[in-house]
C-alpha positions in Angstrom: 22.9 48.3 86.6 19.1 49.5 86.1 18.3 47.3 89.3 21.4 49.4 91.3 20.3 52.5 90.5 16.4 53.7 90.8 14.5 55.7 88.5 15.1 59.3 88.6 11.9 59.7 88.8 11.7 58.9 92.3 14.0 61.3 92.8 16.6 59.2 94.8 19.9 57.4 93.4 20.6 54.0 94.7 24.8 54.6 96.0 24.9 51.2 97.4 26.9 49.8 94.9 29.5 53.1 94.7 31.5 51.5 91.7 28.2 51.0 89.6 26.9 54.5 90.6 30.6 56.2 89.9 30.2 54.3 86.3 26.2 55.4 85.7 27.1 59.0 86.6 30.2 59.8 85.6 30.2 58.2 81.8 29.9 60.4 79.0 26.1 61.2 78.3 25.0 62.7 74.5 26.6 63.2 71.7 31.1 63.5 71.4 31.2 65.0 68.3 29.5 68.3 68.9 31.0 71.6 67.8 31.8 73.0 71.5 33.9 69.2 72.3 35.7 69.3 69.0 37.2 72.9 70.5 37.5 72.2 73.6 39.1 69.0 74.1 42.4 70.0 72.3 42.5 73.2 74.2 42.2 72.1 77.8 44.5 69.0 76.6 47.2 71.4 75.2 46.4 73.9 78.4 47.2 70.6 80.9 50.5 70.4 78.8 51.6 73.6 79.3 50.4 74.2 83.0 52.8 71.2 83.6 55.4 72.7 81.8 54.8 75.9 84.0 55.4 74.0 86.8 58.4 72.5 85.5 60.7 75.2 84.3 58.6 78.0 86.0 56.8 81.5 85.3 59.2 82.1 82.5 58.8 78.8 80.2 55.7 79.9 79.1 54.5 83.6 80.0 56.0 87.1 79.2 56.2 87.7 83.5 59.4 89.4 84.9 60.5 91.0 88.1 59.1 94.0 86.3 55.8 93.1 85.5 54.9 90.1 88.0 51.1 90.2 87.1 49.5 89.5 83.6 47.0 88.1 81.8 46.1 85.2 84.9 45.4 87.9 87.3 43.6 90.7 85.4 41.3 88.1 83.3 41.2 85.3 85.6 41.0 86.2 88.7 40.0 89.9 88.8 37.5 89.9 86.2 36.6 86.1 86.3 35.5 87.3 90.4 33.4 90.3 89.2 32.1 87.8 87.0 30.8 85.5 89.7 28.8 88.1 91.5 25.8 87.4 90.6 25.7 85.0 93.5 25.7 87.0 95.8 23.5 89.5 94.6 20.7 86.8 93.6 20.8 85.6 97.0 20.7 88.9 99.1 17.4 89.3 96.7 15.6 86.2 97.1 16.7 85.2 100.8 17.3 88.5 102.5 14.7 90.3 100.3 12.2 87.5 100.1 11.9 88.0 96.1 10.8 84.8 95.9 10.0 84.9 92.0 13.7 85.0 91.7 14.0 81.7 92.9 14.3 79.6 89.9 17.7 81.2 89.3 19.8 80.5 92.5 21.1 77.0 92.2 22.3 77.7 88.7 23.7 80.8 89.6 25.3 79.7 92.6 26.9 76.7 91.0 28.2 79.2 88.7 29.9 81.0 91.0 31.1 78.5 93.2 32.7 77.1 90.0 34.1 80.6 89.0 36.2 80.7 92.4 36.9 77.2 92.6 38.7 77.6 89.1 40.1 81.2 89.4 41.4 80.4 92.7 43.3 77.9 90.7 44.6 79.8 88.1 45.5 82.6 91.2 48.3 79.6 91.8 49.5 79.4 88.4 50.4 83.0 88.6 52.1 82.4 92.2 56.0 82.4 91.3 56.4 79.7 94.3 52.8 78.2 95.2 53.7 75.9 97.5 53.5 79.4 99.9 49.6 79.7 98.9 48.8 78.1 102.5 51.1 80.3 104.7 48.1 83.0 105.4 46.0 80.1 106.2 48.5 77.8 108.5 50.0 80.9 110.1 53.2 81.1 108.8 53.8 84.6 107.8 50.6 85.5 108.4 50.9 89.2 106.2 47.8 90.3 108.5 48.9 94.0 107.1 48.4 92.8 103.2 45.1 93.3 101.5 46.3 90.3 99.8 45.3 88.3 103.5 42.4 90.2 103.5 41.3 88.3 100.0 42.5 85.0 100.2 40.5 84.5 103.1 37.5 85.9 101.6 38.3 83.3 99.0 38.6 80.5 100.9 35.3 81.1 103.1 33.2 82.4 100.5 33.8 78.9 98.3 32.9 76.9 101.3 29.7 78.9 102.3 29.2 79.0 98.5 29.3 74.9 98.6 26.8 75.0 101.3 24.5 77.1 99.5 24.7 74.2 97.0 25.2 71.5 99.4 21.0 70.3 99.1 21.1 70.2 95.9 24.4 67.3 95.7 22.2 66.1 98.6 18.9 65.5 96.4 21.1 64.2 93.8 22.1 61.8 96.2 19.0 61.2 98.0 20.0 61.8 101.6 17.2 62.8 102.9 18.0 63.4 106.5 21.6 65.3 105.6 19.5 67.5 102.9 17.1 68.8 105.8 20.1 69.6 107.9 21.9 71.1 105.1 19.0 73.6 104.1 18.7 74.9 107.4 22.0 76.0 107.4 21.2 77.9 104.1 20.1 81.0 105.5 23.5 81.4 107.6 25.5 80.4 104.8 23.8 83.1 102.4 24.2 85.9 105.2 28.3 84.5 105.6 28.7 84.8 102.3 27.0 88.0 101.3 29.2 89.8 103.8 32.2 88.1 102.5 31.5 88.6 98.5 30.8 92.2 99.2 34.5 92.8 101.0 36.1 91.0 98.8 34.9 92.3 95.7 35.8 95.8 97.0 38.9 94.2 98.3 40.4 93.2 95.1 40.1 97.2 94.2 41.6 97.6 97.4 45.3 95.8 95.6 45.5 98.8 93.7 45.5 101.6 96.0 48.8 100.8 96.5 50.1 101.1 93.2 49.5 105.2 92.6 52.2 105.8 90.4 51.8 102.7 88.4 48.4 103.1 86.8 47.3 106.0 84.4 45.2 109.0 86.7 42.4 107.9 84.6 41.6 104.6 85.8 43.6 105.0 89.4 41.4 106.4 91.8 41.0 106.3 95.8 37.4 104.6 95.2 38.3 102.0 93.0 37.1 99.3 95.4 33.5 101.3 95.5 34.2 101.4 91.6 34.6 97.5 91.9 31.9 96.6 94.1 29.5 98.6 92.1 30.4 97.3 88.9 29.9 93.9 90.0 26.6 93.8 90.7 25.7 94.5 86.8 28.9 92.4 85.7 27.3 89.5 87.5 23.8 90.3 86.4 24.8 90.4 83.1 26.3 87.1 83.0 23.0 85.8 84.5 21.0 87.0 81.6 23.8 85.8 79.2 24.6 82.3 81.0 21.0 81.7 81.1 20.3 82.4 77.6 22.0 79.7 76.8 21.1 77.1 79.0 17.3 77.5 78.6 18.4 76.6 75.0 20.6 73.7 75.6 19.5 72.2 79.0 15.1 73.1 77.8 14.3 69.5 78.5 15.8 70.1 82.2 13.8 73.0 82.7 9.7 73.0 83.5 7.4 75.0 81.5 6.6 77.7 84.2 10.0 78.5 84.6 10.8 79.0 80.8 7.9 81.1 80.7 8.4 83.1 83.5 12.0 83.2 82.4 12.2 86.4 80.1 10.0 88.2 82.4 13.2 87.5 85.4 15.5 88.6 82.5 13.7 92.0 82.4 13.5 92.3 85.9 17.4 92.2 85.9 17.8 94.3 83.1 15.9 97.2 85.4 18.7 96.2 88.0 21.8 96.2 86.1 20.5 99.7 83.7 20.3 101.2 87.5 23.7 100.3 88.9 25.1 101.0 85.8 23.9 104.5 86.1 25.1 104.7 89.9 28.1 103.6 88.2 28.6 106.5 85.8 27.4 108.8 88.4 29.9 108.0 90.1 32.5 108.0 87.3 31.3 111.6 86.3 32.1 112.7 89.9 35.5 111.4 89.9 36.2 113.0 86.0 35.2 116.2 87.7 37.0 116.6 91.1 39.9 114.8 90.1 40.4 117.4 87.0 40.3 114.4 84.3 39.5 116.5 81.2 43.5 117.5 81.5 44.3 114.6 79.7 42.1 115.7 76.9 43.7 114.7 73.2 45.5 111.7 74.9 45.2 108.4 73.3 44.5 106.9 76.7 41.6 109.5 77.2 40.1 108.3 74.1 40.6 104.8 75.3 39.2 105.6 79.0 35.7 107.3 77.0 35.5 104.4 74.9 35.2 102.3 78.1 32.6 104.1 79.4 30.8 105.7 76.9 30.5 102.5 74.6 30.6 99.7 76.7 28.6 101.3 80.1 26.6 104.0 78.7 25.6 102.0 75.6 24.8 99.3 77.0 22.5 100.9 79.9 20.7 102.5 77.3 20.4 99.3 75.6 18.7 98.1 78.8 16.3 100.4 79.3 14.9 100.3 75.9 14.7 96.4 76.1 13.1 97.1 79.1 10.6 99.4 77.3 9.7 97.5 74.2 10.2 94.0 75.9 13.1 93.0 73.4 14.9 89.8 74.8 17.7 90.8 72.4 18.4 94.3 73.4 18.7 92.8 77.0 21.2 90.1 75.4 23.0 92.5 73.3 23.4 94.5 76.2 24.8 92.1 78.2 27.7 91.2 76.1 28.4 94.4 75.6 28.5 94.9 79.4 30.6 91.6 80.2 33.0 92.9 77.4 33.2 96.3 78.9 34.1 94.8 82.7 36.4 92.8 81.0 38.1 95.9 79.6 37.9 98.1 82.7 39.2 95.4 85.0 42.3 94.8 82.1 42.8 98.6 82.2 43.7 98.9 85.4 45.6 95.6 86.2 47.6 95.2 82.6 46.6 98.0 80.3 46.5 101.2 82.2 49.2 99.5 84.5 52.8 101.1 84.1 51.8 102.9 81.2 54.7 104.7 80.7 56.9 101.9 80.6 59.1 102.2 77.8 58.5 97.9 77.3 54.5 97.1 77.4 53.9 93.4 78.7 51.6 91.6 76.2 50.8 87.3 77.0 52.2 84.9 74.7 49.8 82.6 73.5 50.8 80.1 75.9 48.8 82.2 78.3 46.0 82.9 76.1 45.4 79.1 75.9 45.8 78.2 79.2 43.3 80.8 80.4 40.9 79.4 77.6 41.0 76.1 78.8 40.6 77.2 82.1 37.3 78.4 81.1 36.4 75.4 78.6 37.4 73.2 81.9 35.0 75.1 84.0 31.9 74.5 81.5 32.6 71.4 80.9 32.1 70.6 84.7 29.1 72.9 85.1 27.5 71.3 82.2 28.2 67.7 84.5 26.6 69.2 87.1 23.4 70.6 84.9 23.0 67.6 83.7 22.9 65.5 86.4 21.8 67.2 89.5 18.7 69.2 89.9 19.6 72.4 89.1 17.7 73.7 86.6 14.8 71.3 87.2 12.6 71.4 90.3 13.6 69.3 93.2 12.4 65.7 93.9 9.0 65.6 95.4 10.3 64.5 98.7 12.9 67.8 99.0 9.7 70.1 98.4 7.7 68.5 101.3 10.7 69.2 103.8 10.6 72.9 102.6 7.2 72.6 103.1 7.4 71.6 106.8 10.1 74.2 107.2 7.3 77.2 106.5 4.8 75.8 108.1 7.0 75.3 111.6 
């Protein structure tokens, strides 16, 4: 086997013999018995069980969905907030190729991977959702097109933002695999693919707000407004920011041997960087949150328990936390910034709950709440999906710099 695969050194694999280089790269590397496995593996085992159970007996087998409330837990968590979630991508990428903030570099594979992951996997948890799935291809073969549906609008976004997010990340499967000549055609289409999906990440994120401008009457005046997709597009640019800063907390613990000393150094002063970026769109944010409290007459619904619910959204969980961004921005505090952070990923997770399960059909004399059949399934959704980033990390240079031979093609490429 050693003589069928080179050193990675060299920075090439030897795929000559595909069954001994499916066998070298896909075998269990490190340690089984670590704390995140022991957790893990019974929940995405148990989550398989029931998704096939789902699919068996249906909707109703295993979730608290009716004709009443069609949407739950799968939507608001997976797919609406799991999307804001992933928009760092797109916001890294408009800064380092469209900006030319080059010293931002260091965190687009990783963050692309990440979100290329996040749709790959919420797009798959969109069809557990779907009452008949096997109708999830109509707006893209034609049949019933629904060209009048925001609903069209975003599953093409979907489905062209994954594959311009794969070619963003296509070099890197390309070093991994040593093509050479396919990795040089591949990063020249970089550029186009970042500009694609840029303009696609920003519609869609604002399109998913879109789905509720429909639903007026259903969701509670103070979350239901006419700019909820500015109010989604704007919110995840710090939502996907934040995760950044948190994600990459934790790999530069776990994954420090992949990663080279001028990048961990340089590394918490990026973090501050995006702290400045997120504590500013957060304050856009509540600007414009204070504009819609005042014009749309919000302070009616003063003494409410969903008033005191909507304030502790925003005051504790956007307000807080922007403040807890600028003074780790002042005193240089890696763990104000990472404090901060949670607190912001908690309090997108919240907002985007409120309006699609919380806040939605408030008055409804029956509340929907998920069983824990959908609890788990969504967790091992999410254990599924770091299980295969961590494959990826591990294997593929993402956090480490490329092989010498892919730096000498970018090379060439400035220089011509």
């Amino acid at each position: 086997m050693a003589g069928a695969i080179k050193s990675r050194t060299q920075g090439e694999l030897n795929i000559g013999n595909p069954l001994l280089f499916a066998f070298s790269e896909f075998k269990p590397r490190g340690k089984w018995l670590t704390p995140f496995n022991i957790i893990s593996i019974p929940v995405i085992l148990l989550g398989i069980v029931l998704i096939v159970i789902r699919f068996a007996k249906g909707l109703g087998a295993i979730t608290n969905l009716s004709q009443e409330v069609p949407w739950g837990l799968w939507i608001g968590f997976d797919v609406i907030t799991g999307v804001a979630f992933a928009g760092g991508a797109y916001v890294l990428t408009f800064m380092v190729y469209i900006l030319r903030l080059e010293k931002y570099h260091s965190l687009i594979r990783v963050t692309v991977l990440n979100g290329f992951l996040a749709y790959v996997f919420y797009a798959g948890a969109l069809l557990l959702d779907v009452g008949r799935p096997w109708n999830v291809f109509n707006p893209i073969i034609g049949n019933s097109f629904g060209v009048s549906s925001v609903l069209f609008l975003v599953a093409w976004h979907f489905l062209l933002y994954m594959i311009a997010e794969l070619l963003e990340f296509s070099p890197v499967i390309a070093e991994w695999l040593g093509l050479r000549r396919m990795r040089k055609i591949l990063s020249g289409m970089t550029l186009g693919a970042v500009v694609f999906g840029i303009t696609l990440s920003t519609l869609h994120q604002s399109g998913l707000g879109a789905l509720y401008l429909m639903a007026k009457g259903k969701i509670h005046p103070l979350w239901y407004s006419d700019f909820i997709p500015l109010l989604f597009f704007v919110s995840s640019i710090f939502a996907g920011l934040s995760l950044v800063i948190f994600e990459g907390s934790i790999t530069h613990r776990i994954f420090a041997d992949r990663i080279s000393i001028d990048d961990r150094k340089s590394h918490t002063v990026l973090v501050f960087d995006i702290a400045r970026i997120c504590a500013g769109t957060m304050f856009v944010y509540l600007f414009l949150q204070g504009l819609l409290f005042i014009h749309e007459k919000r302070i009616a619904y003063l003494g409410s328990p969903m008033y005191y619910w909507y304030l502790a959204e925003l005051l504790g969980f956007v307000l807080l936390p922007c403040v807890l961004y600028i003074l780790g921005m002042k005193r240089r505090s890696p763990m104000f910034v990472r404090i901060a952070a949670v607190m912001t990923m908690i309090g997108i997770i919240l907002n985007r709950l409120n309006v699609s399960v919380i806040a939605f059909k408030w008055y409804a004399p029956v509340k929907y709440f998920p069983t824990w059949m959908e609890i788990e399934v969504t967790l091992a959704i999410i254990f599924a999906e770091i299980w295969v980033f961590r494959w990826f990390v591990s294997r593929m240079p993402v956090l480490n710099k490329p092989p010498a031979w892919a730096m000498e093609q970018d090379a060439q490429a400035l220089e011509t």
